[in-house]
C-alpha positions as CSV (number, residue, x, y, z in Angstrom):
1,X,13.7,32.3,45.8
2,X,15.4,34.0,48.8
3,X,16.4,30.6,49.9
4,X,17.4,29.2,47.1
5,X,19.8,32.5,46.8
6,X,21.1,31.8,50.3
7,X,22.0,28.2,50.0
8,X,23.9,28.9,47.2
9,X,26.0,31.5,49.3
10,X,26.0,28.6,52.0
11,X,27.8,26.0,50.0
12,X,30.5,28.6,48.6
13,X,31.6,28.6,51.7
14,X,32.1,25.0,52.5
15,X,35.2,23.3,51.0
16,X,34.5,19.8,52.7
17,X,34.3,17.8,55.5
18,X,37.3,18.6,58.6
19,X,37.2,16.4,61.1
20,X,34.8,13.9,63.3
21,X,34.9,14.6,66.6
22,X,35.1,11.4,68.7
23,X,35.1,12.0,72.5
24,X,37.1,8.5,74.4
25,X,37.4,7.8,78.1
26,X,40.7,6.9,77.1
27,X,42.9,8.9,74.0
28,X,45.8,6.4,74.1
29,X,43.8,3.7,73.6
30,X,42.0,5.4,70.7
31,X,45.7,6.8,68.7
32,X,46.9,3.3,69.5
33,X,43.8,2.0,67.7
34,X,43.5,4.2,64.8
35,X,47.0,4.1,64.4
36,X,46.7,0.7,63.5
37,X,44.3,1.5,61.2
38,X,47.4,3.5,59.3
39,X,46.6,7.2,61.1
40,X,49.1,9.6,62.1
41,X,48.9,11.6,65.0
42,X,48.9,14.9,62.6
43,X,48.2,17.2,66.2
44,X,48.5,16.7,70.2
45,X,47.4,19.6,72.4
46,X,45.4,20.5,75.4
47,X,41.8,22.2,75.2
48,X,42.6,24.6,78.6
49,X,38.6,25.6,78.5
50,X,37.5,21.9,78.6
51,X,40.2,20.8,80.5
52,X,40.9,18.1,77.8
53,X,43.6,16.1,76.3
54,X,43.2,16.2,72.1
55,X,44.6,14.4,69.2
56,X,44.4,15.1,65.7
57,X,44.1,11.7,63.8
58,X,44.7,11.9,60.3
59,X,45.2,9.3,57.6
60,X,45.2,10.7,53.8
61,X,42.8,13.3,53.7
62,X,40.4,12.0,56.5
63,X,40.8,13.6,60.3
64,X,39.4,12.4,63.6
65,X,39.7,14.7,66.3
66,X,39.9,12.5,69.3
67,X,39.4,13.9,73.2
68,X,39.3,12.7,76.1
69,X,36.1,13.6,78.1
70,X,35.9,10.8,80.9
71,X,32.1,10.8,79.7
72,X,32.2,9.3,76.3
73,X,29.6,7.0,75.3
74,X,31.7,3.9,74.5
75,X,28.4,2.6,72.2
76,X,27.6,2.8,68.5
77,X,26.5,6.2,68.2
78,X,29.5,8.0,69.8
79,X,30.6,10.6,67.9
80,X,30.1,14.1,68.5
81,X,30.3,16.1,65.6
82,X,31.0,16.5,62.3
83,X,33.2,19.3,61.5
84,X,32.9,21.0,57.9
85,X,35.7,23.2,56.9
86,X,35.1,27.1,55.9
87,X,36.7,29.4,54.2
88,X,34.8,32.6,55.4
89,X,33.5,31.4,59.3
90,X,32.3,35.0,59.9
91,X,30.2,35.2,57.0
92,X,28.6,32.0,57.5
93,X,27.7,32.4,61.1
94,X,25.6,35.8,59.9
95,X,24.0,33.6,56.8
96,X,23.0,30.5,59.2
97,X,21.9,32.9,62.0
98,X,19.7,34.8,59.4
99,X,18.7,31.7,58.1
100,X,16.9,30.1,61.3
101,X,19.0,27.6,62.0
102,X,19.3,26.6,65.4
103,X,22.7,27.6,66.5
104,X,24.5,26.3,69.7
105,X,26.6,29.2,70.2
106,X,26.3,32.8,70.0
107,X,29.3,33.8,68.5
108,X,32.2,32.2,66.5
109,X,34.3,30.9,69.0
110,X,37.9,30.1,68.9
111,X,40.4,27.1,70.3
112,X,44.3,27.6,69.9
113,X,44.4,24.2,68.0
114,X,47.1,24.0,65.0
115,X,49.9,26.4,64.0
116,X,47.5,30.1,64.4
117,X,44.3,28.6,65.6
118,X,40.9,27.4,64.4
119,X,37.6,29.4,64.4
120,X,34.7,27.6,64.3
121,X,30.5,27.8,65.3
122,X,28.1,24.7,66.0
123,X,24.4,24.3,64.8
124,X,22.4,21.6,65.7
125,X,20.8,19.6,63.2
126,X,17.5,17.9,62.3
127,X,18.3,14.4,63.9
128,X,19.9,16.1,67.5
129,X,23.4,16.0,65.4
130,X,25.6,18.8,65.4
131,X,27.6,20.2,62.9
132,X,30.4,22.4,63.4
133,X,31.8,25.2,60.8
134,X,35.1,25.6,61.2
135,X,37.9,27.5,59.8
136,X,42.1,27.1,60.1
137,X,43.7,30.0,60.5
């Protein structure tokens, strides 16, 4: 009963799906590309902890966050993460921690991406995926 409770505080807390993250050994190739797949660059910044170069790809209400790692996989495959947007990150990081799910970081971290920021955790899932909780500021 206790987790059917809990899920149900779980998915409150979702409003969708954010972003894919897609690391490329080469971002200019990759806007040029999606770009001519009708994407906008939406967001260009700098991920100072990674030391990586970042584009927000967005074409209605679908983003790709493509970065550029020098170690992407260039194979089927190759994306990183999925990226579900929050609306309460803090709670949801105690619900999934006391939930068992394997988290890949101990706290909610933050990046200075957009106008005030994003917030955001990672679990891993069943099939070695992970999926990230993120929340805008």
């Amino acid at each position: 009963m206790r987790a059917r409770r809990e899920r149900g505080k779980i998915a409150e807390t979702i409003n969708g799906l954010q972003h894919i993250g897609l690391p490329t050994n080469d971002l200019e190739k990759t806007v040029a590309f999606y770009e001519g797949l009708g994407f906008s660059v939406a967001l260009r910044t700098v991920n100072e902890a990674a030391g990586e170069q970042v584009a927000f790809l967005q074409l209605k209400e679908l983003m790709i966050e493509a970065y550029q790692t020098g170690r992407a996989a260039g194979r089927a495959g190759a994306v990183d993460h999925i990226a579900l947007d929050v609306a309460d990150v803090d709670t949801l990081f105690v619900l999934l921690r006391d939930g068992g799910y394997e988290l890949l970081d101990d706290a909610v971290r933050f990046l200075p991406f957009w106008a005030r920021g994003v917030r955001f955790f990672t679990i891993l899932g069943p099939n070695g995926e992970k999926v990230e909780f993120s929340q805008k500021l």
